[in-house]
N, C-alpha and C positions, 0 to 999 in steps of 0.2 A: 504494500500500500504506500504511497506515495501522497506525503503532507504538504501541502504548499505554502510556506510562511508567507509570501508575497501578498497572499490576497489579505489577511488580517489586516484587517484597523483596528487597529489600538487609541481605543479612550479614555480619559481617566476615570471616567465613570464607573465601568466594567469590573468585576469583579477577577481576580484573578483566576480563582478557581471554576470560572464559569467561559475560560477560556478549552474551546473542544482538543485542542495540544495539549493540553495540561492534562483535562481529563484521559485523553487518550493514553499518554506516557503518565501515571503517574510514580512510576516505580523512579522517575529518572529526576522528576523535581523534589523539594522537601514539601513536609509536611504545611510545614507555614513559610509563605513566600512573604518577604515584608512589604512587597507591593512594586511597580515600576519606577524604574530609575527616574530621576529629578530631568526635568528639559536641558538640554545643554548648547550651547552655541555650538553651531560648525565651525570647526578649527580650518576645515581644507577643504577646499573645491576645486575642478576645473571647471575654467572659463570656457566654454561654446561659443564660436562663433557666427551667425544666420550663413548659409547657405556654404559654409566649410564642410571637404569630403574628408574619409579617413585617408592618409596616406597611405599609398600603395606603391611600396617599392619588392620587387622581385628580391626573392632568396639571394644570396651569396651561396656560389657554384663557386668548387674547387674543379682545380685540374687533377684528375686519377693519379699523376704522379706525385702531387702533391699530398693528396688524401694518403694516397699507399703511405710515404713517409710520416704522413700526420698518423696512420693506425697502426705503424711499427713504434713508432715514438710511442702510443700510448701503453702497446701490450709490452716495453720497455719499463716504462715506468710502473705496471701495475705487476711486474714481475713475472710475467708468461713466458 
């Protein structure tokens, strides 16, 4: 079964124990929850800009002879 946190809303109104996570997992929460954390400011966000794409830059390709030395160097170092 597959729970999806995503969709809850959390109010403060709501009781804790009358969230259906809780009930469902109760073996995993404690008996008495002291209730939801205090609101807190966001420390960190990115910035979005309107109509900015994701960058899309192509892998870094090695050359075979290169990788060969890259995968002897590494079974080198991990002692094979």
């Amino acid at each position: 079964e597959i729970v999806s946190l995503s969709s809850i809303e959390v109010t403060p109104d709501v009781l804790v124990e009358e969230v259906r996570v809780v009930q469902q997992f109760q073996d995993v929460f404690r008996s008495e929850i002291p209730g939801f954390p205090p609101t807190r400011e966001v420390e960190f966000f990115i910035d979005l800009h309107p109509g900015m794409k994701p960058i899309s830059d192509s892998p870094y390709r090695m050359a075979p002879a290169e990788l060969t030395e890259l995968k002897s160097q590494i079974e080198e170092l991990l002692g094979k």
